[in-house]
C-alpha positions in Angstrom: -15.2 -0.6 38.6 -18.9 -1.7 36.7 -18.8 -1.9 33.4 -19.6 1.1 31.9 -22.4 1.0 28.7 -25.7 2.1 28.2 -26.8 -0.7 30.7 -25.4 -2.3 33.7 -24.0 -5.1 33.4 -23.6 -7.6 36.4 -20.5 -8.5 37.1 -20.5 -11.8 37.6 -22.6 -12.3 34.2 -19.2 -10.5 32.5 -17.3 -12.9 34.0 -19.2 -16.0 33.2 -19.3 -14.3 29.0 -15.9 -13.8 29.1 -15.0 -17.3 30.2 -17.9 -18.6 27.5 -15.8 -16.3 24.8 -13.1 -18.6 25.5 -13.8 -21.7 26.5 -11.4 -23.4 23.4 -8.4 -21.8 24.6 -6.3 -24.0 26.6 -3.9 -21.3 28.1 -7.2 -19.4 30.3 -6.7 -19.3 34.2 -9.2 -18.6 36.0 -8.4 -18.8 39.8 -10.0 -17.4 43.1 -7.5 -16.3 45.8 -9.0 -16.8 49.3 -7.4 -16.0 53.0 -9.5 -15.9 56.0 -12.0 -13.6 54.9 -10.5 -11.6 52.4 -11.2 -13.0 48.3 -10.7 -12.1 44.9 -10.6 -14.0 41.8 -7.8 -13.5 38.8 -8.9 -14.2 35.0 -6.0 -14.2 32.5 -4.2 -15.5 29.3 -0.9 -17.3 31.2 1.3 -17.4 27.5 0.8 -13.6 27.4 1.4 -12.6 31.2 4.6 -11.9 32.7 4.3 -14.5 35.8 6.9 -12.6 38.2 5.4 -9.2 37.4 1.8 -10.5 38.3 2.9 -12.5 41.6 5.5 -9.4 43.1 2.0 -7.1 41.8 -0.8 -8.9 42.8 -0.6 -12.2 44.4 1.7 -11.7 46.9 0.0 -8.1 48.3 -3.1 -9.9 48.1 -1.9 -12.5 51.0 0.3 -9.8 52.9 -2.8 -7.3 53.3 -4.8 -7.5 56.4 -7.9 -6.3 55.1 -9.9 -6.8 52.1 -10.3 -3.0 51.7 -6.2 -2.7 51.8 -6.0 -4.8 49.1 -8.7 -2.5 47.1 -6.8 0.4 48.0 -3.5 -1.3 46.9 -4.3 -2.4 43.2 -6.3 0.6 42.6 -3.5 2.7 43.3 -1.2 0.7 40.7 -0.5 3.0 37.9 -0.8 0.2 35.0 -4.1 -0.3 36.0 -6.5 -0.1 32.9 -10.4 1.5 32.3 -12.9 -1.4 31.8 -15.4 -0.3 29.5 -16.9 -2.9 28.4 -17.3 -7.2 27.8 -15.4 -6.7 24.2 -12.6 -4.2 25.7 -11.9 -6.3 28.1 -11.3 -9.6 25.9 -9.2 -7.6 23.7 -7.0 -6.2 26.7 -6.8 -9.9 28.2 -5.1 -11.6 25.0 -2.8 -8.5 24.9 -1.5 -9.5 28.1 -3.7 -8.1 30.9 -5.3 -9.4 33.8 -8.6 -9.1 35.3 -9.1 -8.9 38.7 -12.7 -9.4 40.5 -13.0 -7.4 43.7 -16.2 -7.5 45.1 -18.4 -5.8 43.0 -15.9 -4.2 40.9 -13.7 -5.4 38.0 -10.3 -4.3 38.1 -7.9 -4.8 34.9 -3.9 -4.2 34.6 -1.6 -4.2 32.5 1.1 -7.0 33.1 1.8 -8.5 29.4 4.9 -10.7 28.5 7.6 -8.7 26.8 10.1 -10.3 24.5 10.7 -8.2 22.4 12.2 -5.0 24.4 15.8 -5.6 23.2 17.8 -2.6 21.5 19.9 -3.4 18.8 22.5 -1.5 16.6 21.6 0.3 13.6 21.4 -2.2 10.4 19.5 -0.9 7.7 21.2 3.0 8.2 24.8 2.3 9.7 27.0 5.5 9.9 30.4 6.0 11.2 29.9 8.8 13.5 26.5 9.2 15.9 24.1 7.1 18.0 24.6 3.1 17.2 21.2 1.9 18.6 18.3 1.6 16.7 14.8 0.6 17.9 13.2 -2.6 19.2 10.2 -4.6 18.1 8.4 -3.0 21.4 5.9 0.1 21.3 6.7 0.8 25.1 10.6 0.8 24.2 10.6 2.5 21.3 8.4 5.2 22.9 10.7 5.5 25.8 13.8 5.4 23.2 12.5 9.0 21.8 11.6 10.4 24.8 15.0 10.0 26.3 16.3 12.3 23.2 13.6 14.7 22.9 12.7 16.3 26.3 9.8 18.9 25.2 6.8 18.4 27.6 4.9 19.2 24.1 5.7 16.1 22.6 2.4 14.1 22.2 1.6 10.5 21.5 -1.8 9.2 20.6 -3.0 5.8 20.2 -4.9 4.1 17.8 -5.4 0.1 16.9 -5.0 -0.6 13.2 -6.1 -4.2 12.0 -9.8 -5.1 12.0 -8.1 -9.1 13.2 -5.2 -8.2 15.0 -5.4 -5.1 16.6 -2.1 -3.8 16.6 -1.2 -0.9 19.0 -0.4 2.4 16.3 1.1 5.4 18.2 1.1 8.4 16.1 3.8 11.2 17.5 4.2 14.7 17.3 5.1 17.7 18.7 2.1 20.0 19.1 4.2 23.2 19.0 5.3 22.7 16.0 3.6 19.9 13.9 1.8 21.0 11.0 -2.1 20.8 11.5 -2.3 19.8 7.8 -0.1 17.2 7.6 -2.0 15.8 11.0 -5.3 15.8 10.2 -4.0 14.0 6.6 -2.3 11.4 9.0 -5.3 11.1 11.4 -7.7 10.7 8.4 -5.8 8.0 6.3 -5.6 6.2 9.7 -9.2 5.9 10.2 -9.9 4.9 6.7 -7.7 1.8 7.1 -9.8 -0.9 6.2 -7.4 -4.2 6.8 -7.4 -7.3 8.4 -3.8 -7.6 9.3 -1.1 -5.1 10.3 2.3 -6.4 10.8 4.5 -3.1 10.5 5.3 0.4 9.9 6.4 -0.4 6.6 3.3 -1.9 5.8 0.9 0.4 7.2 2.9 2.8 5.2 1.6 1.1 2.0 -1.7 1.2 2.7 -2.3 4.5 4.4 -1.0 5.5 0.8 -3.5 6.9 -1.3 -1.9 6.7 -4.8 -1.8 2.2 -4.4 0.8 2.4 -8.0 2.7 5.5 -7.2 6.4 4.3 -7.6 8.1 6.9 -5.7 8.0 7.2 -1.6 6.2 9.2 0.4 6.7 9.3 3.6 10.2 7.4 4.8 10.8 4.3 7.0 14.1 5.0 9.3 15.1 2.8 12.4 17.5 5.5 14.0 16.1 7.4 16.7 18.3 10.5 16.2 16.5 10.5 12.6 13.2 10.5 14.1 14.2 13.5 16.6 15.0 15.3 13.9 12.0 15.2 12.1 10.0 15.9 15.3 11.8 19.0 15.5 10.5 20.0 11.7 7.3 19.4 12.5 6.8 16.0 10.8 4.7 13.2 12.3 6.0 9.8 13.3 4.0 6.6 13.6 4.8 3.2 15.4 3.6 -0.1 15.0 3.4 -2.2 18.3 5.7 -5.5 16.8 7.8 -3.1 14.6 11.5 -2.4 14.8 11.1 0.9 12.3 9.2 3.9 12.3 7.5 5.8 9.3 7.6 9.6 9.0 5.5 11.4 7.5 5.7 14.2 5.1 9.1 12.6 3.0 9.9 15.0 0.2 12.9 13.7 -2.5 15.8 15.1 -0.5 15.1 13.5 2.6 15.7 10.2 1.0 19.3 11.6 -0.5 20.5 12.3 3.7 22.0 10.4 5.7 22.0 11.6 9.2 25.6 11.3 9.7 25.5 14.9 7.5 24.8 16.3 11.0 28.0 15.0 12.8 30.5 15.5 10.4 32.8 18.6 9.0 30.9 21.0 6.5 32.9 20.2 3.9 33.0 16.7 4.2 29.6 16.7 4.2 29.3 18.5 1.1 31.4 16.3 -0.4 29.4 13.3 0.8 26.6 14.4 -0.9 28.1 15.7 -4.2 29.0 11.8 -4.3 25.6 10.9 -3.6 24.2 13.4 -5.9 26.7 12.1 -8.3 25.9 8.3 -7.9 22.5 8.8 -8.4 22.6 10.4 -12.0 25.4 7.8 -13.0 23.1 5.2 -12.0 20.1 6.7 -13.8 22.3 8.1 -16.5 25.1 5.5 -17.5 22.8 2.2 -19.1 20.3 4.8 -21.2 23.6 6.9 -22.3 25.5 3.8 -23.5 22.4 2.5 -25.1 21.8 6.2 -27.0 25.7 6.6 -27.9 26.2 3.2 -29.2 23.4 2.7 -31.4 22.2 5.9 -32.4 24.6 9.0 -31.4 28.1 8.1 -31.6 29.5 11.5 -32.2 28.9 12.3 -28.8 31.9 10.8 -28.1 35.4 11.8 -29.0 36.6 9.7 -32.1 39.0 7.8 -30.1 36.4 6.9 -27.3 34.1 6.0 -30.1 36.1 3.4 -32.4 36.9 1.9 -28.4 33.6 1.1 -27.5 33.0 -0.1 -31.1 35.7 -2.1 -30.9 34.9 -3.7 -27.8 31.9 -4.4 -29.1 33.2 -6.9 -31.3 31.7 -10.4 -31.5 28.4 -9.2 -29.4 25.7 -10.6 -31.6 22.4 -8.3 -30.7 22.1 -4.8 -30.4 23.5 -2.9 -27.3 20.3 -2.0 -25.9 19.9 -6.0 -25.2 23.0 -6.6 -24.1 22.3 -3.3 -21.4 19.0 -5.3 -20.2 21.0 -8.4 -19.6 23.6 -7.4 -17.6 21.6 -5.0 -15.9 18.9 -8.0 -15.1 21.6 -10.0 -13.8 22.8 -7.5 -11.5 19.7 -7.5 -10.3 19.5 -11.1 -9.5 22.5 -10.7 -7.2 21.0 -8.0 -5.3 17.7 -9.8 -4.6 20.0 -13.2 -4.1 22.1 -11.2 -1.3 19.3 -9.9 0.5 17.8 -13.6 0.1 20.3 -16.2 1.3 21.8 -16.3 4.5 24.1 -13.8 6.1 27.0 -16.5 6.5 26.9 -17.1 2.9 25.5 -14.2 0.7 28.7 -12.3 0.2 30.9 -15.5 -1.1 27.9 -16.1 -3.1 27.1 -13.2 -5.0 31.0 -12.0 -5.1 32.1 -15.1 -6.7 28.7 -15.3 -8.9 29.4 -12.0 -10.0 33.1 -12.5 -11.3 32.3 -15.7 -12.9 29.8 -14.1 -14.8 31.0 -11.1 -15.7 34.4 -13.2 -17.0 32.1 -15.6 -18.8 30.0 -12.9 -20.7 32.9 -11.7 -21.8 34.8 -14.4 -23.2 31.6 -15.5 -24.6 31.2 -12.4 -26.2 27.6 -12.2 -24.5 29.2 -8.7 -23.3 31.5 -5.9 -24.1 34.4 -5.4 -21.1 33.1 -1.7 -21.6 29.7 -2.9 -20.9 30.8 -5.0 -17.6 32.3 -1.5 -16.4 29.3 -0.1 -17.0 27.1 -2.1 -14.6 29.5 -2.1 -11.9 29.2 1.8 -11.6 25.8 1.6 -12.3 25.6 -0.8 -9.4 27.7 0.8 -6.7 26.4 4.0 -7.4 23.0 2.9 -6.6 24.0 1.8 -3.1 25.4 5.0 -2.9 21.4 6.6 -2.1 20.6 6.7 2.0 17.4 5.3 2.2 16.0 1.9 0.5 12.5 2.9 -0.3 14.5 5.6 -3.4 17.0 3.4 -4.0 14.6 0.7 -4.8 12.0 3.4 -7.2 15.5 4.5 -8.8 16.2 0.7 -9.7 12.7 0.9 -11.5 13.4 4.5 -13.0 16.2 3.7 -15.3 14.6 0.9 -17.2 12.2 3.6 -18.1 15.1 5.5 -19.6 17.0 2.7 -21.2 13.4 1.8 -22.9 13.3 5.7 -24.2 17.3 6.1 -25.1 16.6 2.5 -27.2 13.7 4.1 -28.9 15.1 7.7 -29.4 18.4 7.9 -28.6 19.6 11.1 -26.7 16.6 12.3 -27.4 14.3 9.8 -26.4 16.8 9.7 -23.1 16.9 13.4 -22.5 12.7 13.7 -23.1 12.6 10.5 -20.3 14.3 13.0 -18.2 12.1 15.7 -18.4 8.9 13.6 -18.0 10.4 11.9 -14.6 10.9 15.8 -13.6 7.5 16.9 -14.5 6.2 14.1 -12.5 8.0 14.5 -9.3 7.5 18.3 -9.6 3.3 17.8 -9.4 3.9 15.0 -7.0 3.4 16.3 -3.2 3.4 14.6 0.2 0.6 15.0 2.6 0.2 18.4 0.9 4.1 19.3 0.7 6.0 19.6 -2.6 7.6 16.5 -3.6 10.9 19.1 -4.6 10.5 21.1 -1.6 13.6 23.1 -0.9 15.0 24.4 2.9 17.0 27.8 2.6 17.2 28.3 6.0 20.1 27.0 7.5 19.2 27.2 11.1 15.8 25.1 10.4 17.8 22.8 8.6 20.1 22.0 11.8 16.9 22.1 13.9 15.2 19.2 12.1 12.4 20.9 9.3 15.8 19.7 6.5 15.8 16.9 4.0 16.9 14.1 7.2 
């Protein structure tokens, strides 16, 4: 078809600016196809097209036609055939993997782009015992096809966008218009065309800049890779957006219990579940709770504690040379360096590493009397309770949360602990996501199953 615009453009003059726009790039064909007295010609990026696809699609009906008018009828009945709208379009579409085809008059462009990226893998990031195992690809087709196949409403709508002023990554925002809230939408839809960046790589990092609040250290909106999580949140009403190149997805609203579910909480036995996330529940205020509490009952409030609990941690305390709230910081900072050494080093090695790290240490701050064996205890609950929370965006702001409360229990004590508390409270309670309370609360059980829950 012509180009469409405010002026007509010739067609061979688009093809001659095209081939000017890139004349430094070494991977261009440009190629006529010619049979008795039938001819087209075939402009395209070859390191982006899928060769087979555009010989079984193209080349080879071009030469098995009779006529020249066959052929027309033939590629403009393909279905990944694309609108040409205009010089720039079609120089974005052609490094994205499409071909342009020149028929006569006309220009014809189709979609035929290289794919490496398609392949499904298992769950990583959110493993769970019980449920669906396979997780999304780096693919936007895929991963659009991956939903689709588990939520069958014809209501379900995907819209496209391009984020990235330099790369032009392909954003697919997805809903379900029966039930999506307009507000939390048109808050999506807005932030989106505000973007003002050069590069986007990912959900994840779309999600920081479509936030508003750039130092806000709690999450709001959740990055999940499970597809039965994001068919859930359809269901409430929530929004989902996908980055072309992205293996995760970002939902938008996330209020604080989504972040303490795990979505095997749908597949197993009511109590069990309950009890899963009394645990979780649990872990999280030990790991908020524990260094501040030590800190305040050491150093300023010892009668807290029973007498005999008391003269045992004093006693184990013995040797230590600096006050306990130092000796909370260090531990705690060198637990920290293992966790950010095990995500660093390589899989083959990382457990070894920070296993054997963390008993030489811990053995050697004792004997040293760097620690108390109390102390040691201590940051081991502290951190396995912190694995214990779902998702790694609040596991990650909890992390950052209790040094605020070890910095008031040193100050304060129980006091200075307990107001800490109440401030983090306060500030979570006026926090809101995309216009829905940060401490929202689902009575209704039957939403909750349906998806519009804390998942």
């Amino acid at each position: 078809m012509p180009l469409k615009g405010k002026k007509q453009v010739n067609v061979d003059e688009a093809i001659v600016g095209i081939l000017e726009e890139l004349k430094l790039t070494g991977d261009v064909v440009h190629k006529p196809l010619r049979m008795d007295d039938k001819e087209i010609e075939l402009l395209y990026i070859k390191t982006v097209v899928d060769g087979d696809q555009l010989h079984q699609l193209i080349i080879k009906p071009f030469f098995e036609l009779g006529h020249l008018h066959h052929v027309a009828s033939y590629l403009n009945s393909l279905p990944n055939q694309q609108e040409v709208q205009s010089q720039e379009q079609i120089l974005l579409d052609l490094t994205k993997g499409s071909v342009l085809v020149k028929l006569n008059k006309d220009l014809l462009l189709f979609d035929v782009k290289k794919v490496n990226t398609n392949t499904v893998r298992e769950t990583s990031v959110e493993p769970t015992i019980l449920g669906p195992q396979y997780a999304l690809s780096e693919d936007l087709a895929t991963n659009i096809n991956l939903i689709r196949q588990r939520y069958h409403k014809p209501s379900l709508t995907v819209e496209m966008h391009e984020v990235g002023s330099k790369t032009n990554q392909s954003l697919a925002v997805i809903y379900d218009q029966n039930v999506v809230k307009e507000g939390v939408l048109k808050e999506v839809n807005s932030r989106i065309s505000e973007l003002d960046q050069d590069i986007v790589q990912s959900t994840t990092q779309l999600q920081r800049f479509m936030n508003n609040r750039t130092r806000s250290l709690l999450p709001t909106m959740m990055a999940t890779e499970r597809t039965d999580r994001i068919v859930y949140n359809l269901a409430g009403g929530k929004v989902i957006l996908l980055v072309d190149g992205s293996p995760s997805t970002v939902i938008a609203p996330a209020v604080f219990f989504d972040f303490m579910t795990s979505m095997e909480d749908n597949y197993g036995l009511y109590w069990v579940t309950k009890f899963s996330k009394f645990l979780r529940y649990l872990g999280l205020f030990a790991c908020l709770i524990l260094p501040g509490l030590y800190v305040a009952a050491t150093s300023f409030n010892p009668e807290v504690f029973r007498v005999e609990l008391a003269l045992s941690i004093a006693g184990s305390r013995i040797g230590v040379p600096y006050p306990s709230f130092v000796e909370v910081l260090f531990m705690l900072i060198i637990m920290e360096l293992l966790t950010e050494a095990s995500i660093r080093l390589p899989k083959a090695v990382t457990g070894t590493a920070t296993t054997v790290g963390g008993l030489i240490l811990g053995t050697a701050a004792t004997e040293a009397a760097l620690a108390s064996n109390i102390m040691i205890i201590i940051v081991a609950a502290v951190a396995i309770s912190t694995f214990v929370i779902p998702i790694n965006e609040m596991s990650y702001a909890i992390r950052v949360i209790r040094y605020i409360l070890l910095l008031f229990a040193s100050i304060a004590g129980l006091a200075g602990l307990a107001l800490a508390l109440i401030g983090i409270l306060m500030y979570m309670t006026n926090k809101d996501s995309f216009g829905e309370p940060y401490f929202k609360i689902y009575f209704n059980q039957k939403r909750a199953e349906t998806g519009d829950n804390p998942s």
